[in-house]
PADO-892116 format. One record per residue (C-alpha): residue number from 1; residue in one letter; x, y, z. Coordinates in nm, 2 decimals, decimal comma. Example, Ala and Ser with C-alpha at 12.3 -4.5 7.8 and 13.67 -1.06 7.14 Angstrom:
<nodes>
+-----+------+--------+--------+--------+
:  nr : rest :      u :      v :      w :
+-----+------+--------+--------+--------+
:   1 :    a :   1,23 :  -0,45 :   0,78 :
:   2 :    s :   1,37 :  -0,11 :   0,71 :
+-----+------+--------+--------+--------+
</nodes>
This chain:
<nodes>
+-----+------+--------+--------+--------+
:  nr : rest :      u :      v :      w :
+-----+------+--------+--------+--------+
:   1 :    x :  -1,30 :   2,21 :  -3,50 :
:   2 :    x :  -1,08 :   2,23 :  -3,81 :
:   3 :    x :  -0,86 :   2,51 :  -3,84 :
:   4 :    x :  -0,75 :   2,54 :  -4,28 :
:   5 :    x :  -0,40 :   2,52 :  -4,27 :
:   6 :    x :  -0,21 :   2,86 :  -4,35 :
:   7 :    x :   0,14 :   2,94 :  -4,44 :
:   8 :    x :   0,14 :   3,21 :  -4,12 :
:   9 :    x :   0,43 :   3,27 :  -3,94 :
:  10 :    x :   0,44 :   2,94 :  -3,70 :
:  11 :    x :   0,48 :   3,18 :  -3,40 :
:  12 :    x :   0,13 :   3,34 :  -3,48 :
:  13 :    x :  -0,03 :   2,99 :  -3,51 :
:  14 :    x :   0,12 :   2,81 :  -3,23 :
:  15 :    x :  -0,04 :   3,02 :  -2,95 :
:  16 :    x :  -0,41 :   2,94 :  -3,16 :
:  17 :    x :  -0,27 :   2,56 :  -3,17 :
:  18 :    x :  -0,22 :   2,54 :  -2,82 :
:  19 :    x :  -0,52 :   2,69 :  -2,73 :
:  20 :    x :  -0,76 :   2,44 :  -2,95 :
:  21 :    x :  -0,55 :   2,14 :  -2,79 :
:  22 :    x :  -0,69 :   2,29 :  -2,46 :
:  23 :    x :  -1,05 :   2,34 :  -2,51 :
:  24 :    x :  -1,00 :   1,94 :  -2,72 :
:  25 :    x :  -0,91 :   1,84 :  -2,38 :
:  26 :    x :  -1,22 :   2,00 :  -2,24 :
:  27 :    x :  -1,42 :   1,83 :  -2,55 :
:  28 :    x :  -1,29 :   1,49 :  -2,43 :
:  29 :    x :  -1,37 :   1,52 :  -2,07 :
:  30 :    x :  -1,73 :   1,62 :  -2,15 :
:  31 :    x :  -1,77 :   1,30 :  -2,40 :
:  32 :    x :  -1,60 :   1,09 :  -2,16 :
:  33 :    x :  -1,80 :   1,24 :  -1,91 :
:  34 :    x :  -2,11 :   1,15 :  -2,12 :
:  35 :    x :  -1,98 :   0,80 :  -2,22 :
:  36 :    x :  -1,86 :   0,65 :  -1,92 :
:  37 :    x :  -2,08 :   0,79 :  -1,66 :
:  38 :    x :  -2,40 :   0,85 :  -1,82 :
:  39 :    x :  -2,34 :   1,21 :  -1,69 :
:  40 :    x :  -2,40 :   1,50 :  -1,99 :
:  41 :    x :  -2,71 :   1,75 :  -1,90 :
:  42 :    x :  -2,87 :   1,92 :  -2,22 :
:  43 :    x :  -2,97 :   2,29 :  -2,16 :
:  44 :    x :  -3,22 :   2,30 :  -2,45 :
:  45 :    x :  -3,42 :   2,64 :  -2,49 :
:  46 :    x :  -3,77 :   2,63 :  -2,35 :
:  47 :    x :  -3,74 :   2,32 :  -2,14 :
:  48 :    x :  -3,58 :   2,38 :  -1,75 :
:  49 :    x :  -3,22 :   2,38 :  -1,67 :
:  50 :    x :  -3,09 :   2,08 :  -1,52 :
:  51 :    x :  -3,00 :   2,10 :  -1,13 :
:  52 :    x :  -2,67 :   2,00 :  -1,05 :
:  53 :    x :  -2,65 :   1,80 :  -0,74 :
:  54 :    x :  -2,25 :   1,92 :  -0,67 :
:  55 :    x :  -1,98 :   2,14 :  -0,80 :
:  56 :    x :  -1,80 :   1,89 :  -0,93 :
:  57 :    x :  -2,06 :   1,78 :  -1,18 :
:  58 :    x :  -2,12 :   2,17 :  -1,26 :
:  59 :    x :  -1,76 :   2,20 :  -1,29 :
:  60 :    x :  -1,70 :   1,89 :  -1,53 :
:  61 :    x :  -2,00 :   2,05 :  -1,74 :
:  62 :    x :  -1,93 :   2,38 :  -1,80 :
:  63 :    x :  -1,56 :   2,37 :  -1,86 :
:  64 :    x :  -1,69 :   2,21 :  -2,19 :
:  65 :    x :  -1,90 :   2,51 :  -2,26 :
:  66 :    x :  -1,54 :   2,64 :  -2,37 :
:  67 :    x :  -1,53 :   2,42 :  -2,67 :
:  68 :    x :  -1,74 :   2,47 :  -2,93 :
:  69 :    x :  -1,75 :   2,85 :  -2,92 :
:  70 :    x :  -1,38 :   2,79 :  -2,92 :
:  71 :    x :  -1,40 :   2,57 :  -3,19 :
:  72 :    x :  -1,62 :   2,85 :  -3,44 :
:  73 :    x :  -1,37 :   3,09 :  -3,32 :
:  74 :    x :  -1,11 :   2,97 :  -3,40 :
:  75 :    x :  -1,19 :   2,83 :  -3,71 :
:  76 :    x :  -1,30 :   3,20 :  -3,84 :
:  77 :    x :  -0,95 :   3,30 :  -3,73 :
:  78 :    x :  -0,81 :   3,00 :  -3,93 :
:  79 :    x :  -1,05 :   3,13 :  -4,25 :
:  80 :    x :  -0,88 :   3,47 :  -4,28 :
:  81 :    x :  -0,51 :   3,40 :  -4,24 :
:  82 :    x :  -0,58 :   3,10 :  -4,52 :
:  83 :    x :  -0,77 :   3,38 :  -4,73 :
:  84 :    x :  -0,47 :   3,63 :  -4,69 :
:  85 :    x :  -0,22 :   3,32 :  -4,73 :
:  86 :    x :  -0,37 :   3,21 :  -5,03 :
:  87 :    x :  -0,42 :   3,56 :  -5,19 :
:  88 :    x :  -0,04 :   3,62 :  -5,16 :
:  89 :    x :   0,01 :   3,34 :  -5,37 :
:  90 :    x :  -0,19 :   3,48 :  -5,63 :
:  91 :    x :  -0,51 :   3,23 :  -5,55 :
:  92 :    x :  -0,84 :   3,37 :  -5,68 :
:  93 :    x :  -1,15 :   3,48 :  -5,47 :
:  94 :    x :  -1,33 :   3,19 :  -5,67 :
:  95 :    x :  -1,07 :   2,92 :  -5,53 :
:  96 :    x :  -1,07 :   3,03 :  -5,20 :
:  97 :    x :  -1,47 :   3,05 :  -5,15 :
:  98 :    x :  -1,40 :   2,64 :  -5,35 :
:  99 :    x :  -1,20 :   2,52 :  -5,08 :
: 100 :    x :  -1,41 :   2,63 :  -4,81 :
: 101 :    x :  -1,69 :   2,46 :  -4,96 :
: 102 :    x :  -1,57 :   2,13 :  -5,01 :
: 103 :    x :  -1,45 :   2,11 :  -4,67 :
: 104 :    x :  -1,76 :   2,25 :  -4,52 :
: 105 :    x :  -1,95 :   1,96 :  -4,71 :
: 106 :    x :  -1,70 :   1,74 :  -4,60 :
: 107 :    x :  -1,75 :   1,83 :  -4,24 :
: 108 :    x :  -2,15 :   1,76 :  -4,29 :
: 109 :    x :  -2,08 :   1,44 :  -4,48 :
: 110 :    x :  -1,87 :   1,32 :  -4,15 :
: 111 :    x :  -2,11 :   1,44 :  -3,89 :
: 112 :    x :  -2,37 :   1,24 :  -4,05 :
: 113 :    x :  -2,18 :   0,96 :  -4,18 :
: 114 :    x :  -1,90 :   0,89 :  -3,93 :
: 115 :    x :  -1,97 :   1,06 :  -3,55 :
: 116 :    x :  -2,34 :   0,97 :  -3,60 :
: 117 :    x :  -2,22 :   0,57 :  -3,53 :
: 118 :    x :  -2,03 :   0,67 :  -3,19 :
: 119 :    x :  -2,33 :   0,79 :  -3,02 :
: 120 :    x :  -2,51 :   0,49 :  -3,07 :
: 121 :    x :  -2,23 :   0,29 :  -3,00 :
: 122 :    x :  -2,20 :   0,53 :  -2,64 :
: 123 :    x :  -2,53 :   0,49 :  -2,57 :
: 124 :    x :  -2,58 :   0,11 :  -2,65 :
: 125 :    x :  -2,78 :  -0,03 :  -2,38 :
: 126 :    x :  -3,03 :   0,27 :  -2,40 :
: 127 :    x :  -3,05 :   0,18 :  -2,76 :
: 128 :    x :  -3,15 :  -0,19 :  -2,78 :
: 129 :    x :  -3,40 :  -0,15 :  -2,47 :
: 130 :    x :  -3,57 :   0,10 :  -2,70 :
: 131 :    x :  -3,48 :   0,41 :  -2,48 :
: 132 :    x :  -3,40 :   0,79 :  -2,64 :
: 133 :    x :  -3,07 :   0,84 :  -2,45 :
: 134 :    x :  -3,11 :   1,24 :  -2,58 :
: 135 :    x :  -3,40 :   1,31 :  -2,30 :
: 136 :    x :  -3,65 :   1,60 :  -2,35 :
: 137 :    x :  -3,57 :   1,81 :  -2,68 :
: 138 :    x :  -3,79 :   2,07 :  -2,76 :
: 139 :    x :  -3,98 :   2,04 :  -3,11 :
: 140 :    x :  -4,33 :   1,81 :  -3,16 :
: 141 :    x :  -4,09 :   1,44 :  -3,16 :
: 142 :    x :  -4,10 :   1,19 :  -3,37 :
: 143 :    x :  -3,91 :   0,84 :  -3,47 :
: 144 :    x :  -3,52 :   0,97 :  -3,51 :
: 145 :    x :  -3,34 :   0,90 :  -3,84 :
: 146 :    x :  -3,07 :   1,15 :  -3,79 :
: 147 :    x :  -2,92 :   1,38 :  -3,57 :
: 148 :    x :  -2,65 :   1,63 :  -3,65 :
: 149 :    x :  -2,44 :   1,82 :  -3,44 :
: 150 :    x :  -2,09 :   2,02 :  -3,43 :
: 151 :    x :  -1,94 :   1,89 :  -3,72 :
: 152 :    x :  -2,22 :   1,98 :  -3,97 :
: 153 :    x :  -2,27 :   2,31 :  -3,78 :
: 154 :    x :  -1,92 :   2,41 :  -3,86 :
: 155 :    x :  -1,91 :   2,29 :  -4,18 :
: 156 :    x :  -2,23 :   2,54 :  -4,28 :
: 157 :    x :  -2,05 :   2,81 :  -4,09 :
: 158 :    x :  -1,73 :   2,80 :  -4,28 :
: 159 :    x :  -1,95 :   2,74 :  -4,62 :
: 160 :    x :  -2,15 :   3,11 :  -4,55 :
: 161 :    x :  -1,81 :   3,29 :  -4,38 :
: 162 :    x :  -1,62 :   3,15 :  -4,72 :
: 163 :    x :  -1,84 :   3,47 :  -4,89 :
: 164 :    x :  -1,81 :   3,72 :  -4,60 :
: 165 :    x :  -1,42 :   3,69 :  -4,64 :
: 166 :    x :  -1,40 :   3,98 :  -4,82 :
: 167 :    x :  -1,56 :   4,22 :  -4,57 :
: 168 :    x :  -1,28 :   4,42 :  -4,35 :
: 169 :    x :  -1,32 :   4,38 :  -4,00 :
: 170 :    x :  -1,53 :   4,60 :  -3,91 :
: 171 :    x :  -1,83 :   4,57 :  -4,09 :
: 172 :    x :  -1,73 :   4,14 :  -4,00 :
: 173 :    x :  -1,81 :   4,20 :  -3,65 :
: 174 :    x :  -2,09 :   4,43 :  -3,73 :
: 175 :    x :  -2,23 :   4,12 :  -3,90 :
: 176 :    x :  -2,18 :   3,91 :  -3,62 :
: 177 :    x :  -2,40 :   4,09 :  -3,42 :
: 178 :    x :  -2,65 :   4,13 :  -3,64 :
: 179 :    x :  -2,64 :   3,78 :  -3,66 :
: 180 :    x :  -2,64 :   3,73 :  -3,28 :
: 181 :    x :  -2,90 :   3,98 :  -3,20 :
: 182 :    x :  -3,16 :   3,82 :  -3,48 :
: 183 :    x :  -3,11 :   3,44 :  -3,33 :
: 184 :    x :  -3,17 :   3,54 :  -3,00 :
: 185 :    x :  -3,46 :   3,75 :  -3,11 :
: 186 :    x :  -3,65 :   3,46 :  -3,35 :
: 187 :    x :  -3,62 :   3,16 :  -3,05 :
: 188 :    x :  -3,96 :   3,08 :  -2,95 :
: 189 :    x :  -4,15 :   3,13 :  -2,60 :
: 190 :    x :  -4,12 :   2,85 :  -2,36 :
: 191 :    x :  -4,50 :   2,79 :  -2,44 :
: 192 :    x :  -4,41 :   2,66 :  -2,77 :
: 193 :    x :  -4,15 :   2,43 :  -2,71 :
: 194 :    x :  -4,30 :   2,10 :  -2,81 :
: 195 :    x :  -4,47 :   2,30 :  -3,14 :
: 196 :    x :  -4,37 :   2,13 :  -3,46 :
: 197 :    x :  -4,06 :   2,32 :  -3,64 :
: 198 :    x :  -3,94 :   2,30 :  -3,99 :
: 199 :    x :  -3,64 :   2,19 :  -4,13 :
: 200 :    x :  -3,47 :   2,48 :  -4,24 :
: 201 :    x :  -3,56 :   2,65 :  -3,93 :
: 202 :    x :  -3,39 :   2,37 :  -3,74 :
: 203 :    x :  -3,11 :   2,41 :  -3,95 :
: 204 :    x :  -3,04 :   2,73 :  -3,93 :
: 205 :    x :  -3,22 :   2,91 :  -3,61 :
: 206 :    x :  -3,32 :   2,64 :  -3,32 :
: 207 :    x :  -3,23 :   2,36 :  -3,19 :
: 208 :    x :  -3,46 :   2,07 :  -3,19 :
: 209 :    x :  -3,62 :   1,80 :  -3,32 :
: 210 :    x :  -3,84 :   1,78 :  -3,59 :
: 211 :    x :  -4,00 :   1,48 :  -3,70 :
: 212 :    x :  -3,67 :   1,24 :  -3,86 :
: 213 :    x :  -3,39 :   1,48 :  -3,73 :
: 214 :    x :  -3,27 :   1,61 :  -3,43 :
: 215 :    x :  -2,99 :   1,91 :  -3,48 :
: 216 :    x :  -2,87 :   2,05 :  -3,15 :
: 217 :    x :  -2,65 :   2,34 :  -3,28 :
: 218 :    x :  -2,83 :   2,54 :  -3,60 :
: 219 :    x :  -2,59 :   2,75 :  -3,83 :
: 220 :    x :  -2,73 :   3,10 :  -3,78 :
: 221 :    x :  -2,64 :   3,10 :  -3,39 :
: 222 :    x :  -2,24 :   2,96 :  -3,47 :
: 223 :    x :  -2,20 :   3,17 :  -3,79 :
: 224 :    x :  -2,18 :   3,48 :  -3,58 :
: 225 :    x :  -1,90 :   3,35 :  -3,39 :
: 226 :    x :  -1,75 :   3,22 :  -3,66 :
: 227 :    x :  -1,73 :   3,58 :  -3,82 :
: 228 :    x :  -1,58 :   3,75 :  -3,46 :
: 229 :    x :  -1,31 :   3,48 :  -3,56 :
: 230 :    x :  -1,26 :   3,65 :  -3,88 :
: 231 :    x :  -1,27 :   3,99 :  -3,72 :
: 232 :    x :  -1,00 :   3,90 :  -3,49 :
: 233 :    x :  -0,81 :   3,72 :  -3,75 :
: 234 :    x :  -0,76 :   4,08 :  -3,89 :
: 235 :    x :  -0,59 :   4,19 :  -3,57 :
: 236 :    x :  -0,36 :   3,83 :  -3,55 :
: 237 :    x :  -0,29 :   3,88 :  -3,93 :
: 238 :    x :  -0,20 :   4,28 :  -3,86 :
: 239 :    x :   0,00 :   4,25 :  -3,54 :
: 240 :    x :   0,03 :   3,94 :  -3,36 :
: 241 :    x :   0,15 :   4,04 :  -3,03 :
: 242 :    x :  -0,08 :   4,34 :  -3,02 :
: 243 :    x :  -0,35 :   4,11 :  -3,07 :
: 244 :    x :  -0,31 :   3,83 :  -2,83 :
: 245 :    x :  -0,21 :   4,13 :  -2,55 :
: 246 :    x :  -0,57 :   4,16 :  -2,64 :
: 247 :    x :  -0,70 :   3,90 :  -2,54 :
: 248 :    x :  -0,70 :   3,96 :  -2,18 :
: 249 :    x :  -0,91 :   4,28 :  -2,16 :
: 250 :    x :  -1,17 :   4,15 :  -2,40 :
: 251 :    x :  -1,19 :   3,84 :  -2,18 :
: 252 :    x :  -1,22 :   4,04 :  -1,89 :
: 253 :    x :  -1,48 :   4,30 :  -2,06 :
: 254 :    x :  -1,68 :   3,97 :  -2,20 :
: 255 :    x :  -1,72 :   3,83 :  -1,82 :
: 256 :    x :  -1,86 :   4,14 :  -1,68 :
: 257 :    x :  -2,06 :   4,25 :  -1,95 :
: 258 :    x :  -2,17 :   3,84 :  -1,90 :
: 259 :    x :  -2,24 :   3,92 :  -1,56 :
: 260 :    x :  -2,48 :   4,15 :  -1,60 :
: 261 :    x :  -2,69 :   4,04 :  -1,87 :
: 262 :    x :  -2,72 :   3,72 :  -1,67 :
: 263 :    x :  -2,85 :   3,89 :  -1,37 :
: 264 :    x :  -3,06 :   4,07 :  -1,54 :
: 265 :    x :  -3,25 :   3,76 :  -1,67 :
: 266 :    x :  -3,39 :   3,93 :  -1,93 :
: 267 :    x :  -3,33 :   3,95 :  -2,32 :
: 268 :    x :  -3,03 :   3,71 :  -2,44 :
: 269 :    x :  -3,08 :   3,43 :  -2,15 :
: 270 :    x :  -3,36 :   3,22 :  -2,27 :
: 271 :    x :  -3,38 :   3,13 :  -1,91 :
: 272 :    x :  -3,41 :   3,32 :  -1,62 :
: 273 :    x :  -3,19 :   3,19 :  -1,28 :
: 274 :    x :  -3,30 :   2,90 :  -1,14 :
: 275 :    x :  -3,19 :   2,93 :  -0,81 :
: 276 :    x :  -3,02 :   3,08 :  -0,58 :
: 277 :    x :  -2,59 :   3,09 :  -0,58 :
: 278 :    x :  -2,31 :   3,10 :  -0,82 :
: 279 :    x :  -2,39 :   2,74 :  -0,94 :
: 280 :    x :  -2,74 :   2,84 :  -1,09 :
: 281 :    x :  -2,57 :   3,17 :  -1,20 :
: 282 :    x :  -2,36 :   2,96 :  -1,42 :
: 283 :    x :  -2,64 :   2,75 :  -1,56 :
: 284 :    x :  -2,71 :   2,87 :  -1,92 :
: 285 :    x :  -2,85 :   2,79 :  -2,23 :
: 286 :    x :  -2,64 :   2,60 :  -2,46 :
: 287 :    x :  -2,88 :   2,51 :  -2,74 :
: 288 :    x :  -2,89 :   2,77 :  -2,96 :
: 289 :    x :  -2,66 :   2,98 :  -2,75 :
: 290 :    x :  -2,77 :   3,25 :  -2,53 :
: 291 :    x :  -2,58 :   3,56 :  -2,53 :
: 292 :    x :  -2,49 :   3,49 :  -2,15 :
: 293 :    x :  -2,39 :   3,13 :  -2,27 :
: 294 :    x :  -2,12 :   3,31 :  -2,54 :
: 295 :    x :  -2,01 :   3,58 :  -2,30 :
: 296 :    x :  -1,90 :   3,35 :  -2,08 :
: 297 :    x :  -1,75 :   3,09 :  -2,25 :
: 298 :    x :  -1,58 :   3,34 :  -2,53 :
: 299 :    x :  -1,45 :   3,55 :  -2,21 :
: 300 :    x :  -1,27 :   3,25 :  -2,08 :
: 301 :    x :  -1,20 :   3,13 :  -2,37 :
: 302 :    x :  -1,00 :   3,50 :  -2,47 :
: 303 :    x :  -0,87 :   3,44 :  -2,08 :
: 304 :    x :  -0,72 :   3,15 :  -2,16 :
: 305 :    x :  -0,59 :   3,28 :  -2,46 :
: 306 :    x :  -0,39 :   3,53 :  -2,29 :
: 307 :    x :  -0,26 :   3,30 :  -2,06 :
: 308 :    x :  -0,13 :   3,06 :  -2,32 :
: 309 :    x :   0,05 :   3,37 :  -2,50 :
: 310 :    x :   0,24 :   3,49 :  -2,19 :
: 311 :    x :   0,40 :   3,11 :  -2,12 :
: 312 :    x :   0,41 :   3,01 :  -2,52 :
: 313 :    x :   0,80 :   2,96 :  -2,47 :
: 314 :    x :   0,69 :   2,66 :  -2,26 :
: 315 :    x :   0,51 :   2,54 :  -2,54 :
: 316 :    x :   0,78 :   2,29 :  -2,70 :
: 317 :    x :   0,79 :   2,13 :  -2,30 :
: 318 :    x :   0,53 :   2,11 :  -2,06 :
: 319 :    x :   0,30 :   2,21 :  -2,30 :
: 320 :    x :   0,38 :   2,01 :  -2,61 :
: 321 :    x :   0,08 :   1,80 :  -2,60 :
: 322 :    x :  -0,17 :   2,07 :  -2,67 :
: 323 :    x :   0,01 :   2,14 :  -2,99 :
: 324 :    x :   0,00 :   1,81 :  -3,10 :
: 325 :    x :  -0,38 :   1,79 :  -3,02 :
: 326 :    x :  -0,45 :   2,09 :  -3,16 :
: 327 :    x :  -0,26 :   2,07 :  -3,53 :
: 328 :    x :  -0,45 :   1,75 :  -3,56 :
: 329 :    x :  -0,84 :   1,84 :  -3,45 :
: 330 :    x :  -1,04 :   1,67 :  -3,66 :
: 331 :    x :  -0,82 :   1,37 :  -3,62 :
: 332 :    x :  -0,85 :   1,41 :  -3,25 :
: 333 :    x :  -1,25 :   1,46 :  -3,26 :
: 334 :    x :  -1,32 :   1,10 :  -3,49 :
: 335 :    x :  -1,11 :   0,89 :  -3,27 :
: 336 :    x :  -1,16 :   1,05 :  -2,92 :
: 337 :    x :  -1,56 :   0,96 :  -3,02 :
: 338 :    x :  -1,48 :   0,62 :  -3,08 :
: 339 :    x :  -1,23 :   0,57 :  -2,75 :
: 340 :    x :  -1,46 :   0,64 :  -2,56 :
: 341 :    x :  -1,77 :   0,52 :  -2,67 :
: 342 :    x :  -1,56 :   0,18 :  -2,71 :
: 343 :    x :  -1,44 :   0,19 :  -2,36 :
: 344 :    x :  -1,73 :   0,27 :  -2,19 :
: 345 :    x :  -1,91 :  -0,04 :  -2,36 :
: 346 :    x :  -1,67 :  -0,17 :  -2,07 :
: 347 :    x :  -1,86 :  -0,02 :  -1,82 :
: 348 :    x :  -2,24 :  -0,14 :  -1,86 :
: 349 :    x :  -2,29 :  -0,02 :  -1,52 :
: 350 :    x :  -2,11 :   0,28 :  -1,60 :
: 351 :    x :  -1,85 :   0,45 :  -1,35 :
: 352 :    x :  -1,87 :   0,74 :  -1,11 :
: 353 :    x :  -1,80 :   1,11 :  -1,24 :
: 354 :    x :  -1,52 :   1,06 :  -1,00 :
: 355 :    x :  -1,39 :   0,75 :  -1,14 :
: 356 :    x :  -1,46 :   0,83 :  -1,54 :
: 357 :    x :  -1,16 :   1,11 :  -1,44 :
: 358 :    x :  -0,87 :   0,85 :  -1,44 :
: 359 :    x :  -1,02 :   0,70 :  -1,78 :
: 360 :    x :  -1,06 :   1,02 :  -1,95 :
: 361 :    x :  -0,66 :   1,07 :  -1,88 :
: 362 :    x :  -0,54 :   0,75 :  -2,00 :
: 363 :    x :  -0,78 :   0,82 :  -2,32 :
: 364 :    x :  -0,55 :   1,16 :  -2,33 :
: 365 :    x :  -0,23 :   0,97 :  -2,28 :
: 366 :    x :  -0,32 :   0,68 :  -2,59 :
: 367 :    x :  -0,43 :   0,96 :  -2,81 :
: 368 :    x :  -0,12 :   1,17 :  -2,79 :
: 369 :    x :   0,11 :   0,94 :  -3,02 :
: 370 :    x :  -0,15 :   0,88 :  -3,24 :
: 371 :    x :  -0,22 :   1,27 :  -3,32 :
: 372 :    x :   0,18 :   1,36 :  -3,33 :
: 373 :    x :   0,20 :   1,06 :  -3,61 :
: 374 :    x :  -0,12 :   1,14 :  -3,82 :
: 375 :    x :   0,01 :   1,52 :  -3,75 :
: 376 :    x :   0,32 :   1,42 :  -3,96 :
: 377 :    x :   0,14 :   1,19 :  -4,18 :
: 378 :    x :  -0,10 :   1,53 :  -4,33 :
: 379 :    x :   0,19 :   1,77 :  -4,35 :
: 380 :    x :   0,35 :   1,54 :  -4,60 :
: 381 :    x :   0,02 :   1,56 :  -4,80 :
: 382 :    x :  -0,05 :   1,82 :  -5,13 :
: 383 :    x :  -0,18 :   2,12 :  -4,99 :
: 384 :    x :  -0,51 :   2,09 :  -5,16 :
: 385 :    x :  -0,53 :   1,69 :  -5,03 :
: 386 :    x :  -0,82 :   1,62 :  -4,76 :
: 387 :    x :  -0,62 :   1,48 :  -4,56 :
: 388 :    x :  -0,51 :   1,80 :  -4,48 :
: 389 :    x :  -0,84 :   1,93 :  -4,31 :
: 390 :    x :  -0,79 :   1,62 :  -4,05 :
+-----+------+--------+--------+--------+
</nodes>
């Protein structure tokens, strides 16, 4: 979700800025989604898909499957243009793996400390009648103490890319692949899906829950896409143009090859189709990510990449707010939570996936000012502040 700030050229970054205020967007509906009208569907590995009963809740779903493969992306783009940044100013290897670090830890300390309190606040009336509001997760159960998720994922992602940073591109995305390949190789059989798992292989291979702690996104499976960020980070720092003209034949190359692995049904689907249609075609696993899952959200994300590149110059107009949202993310991610979850303690009832729409707009519309102030607020900070990462 957080991007380290760079000195880059601002026309290489704004492109990237707009296209994280998007997928935030995306984020918000999918929480507000979740918040207001009870409505967020889980597709854990080992346990069935959920059915959707129309398109417009498929829809509302998987538009947020954009985000946090955006989010990983992104922030390995962000990793190498602060490395290169940094290394111009004469910065040591030893202060650059630092700073990654610290934030990363940072990132943990907040997913624990601060986002943990929204989802109980979200999900209060579950909560106090006694109910798990998370459904069926795979792993043996257990009374829940914690539960991580995004936040601490990308915080261990940017810790281990922090000491990949000095590998060229190639041998980056070589990595990644590795990566991939292994995670989708180690996730257990369907059969064991309530077996008891340990903690580190919940932390870094599957999600679950084991015993205390539920994590839903392990660092192994987000690390890889972390380091395609880096890769492509070589090709933004190198050309910029060249780079995002990229985008749209790897986007388009991504959805095909997407295509056919998840028709296939075989290795790097966890799940075979469901059903019948273009609905349960797009029903994948999210948690850890399939390879279908990441071909299809990384192609549309590099779709709408391209997209954003060929009408930037509208950018300081029509499309001013997704700059805003997305030079202050992690800004945008804490309070969003909270929005939400507060105003959907309106709504005991909850509202219809229809009706949440309107809300989730307004929720855009208050959060706008407030990111283009704390926006200004950070830039005014020391480089090295932590205010910065927000």
């Amino acid at each position: 979700m957080s991007t380290p700030q760079t000195e880059a050229k601002p026309h290489r970054l704004s492109v990237l800025d707009a296209q994280r205020g998007l997928i935030m967007i995306f984020m918000a509906l999918d929480h507000a989604s979740l918040f207001l009208a009870a409505q967020h569907f889980s597709e854990f590995w080992g346990i069935p898909l959920p059915h959707y009963g129309d398109a417009v809740s498929l829809v509302t779903r998987v538009v947020s499957h954009l985000c946090a493969p955006g989010f990983f992306f992104l922030m390995g783009v962000g990793m190498h243009l602060y490395r290169a940044s940094r290394h111009a100013q004469g910065r040591s290897e030893a202060h650059i793996i630092r700073h990654f670090a610290v934030r990363g830890l940072v990132l943990i300390a907040m997913d624990i400390f601060i986002i943990t309190p929204t989802w109980i606040i979200g999900s209060l009336d579950e909560f106090l009648a006694g109910e798990s509001t998370l459904g069926v997760v795979p792993g043996a159960g257990g009374d829940i103490l914690m539960a991580t998720g995004v936040l601490a994922a990308l915080g261990g992602a940017m810790i281990l890319a922090a000491f990949c940073l000095r590998l060229g591109p190639v041998a980056t995305a070589v990595l990644g692949v590795a990566t991939l390949l292994m995670c989708q190789a180690v996730v257990p059989e369907a059969a064991r899906v309530h077996d008891p798992m340990s903690l580190l292989e919940l932390m870094f291979l599957v999600a679950g829950h084991g015993g205390f702690i539920v994590i839903t996104y392990p660092i192994l499976p987000w690390f890889c896409v972390c380091l395609f960020g880096v890769a492509y980070g070589h090709a933004v720092r190198a050309d910029p143009r060249r780079a995002m003209k990229l985008a749209l034949p790897a986007g388009v190359l991504a959805l095909v090859a997407f295509a056919l692995v998840r028709a296939a049904g075989g290795f790097g689907v966890h799940h075979p189709l469901a059903g019948d249609g273009w609905m349960a075609f797009l029903t994948v696993t999210k948690y850890p990510p399939s390879i279908a899952f990441l071909l299809l959200s990384l192609g549309v994300n590099a779709l709408l990449l391209a997209s954003i590149f060929a009408a930037q110059r509208h950018l300081d107009g029509a499309g001013r707010a997704l700059l805003v949202f997305g030079r202050a993310p992690l800004f945008f991610y804490v309070v969003h939570l909270y929005l939400y979850a507060l105003v959907g303690l309106a709504y005991p009832g909850h509202t219809s996936l229809l009706g949440m729409y309107p809300i989730w707009v307004l929720g855009l519309v208050a959060l706008y000012p407030l990111c283009k102030r704390y926006d200004v607020f950070k830039r005014g900070k020391a480089e090295n502040s932590l205010w910065r990462l927000f």
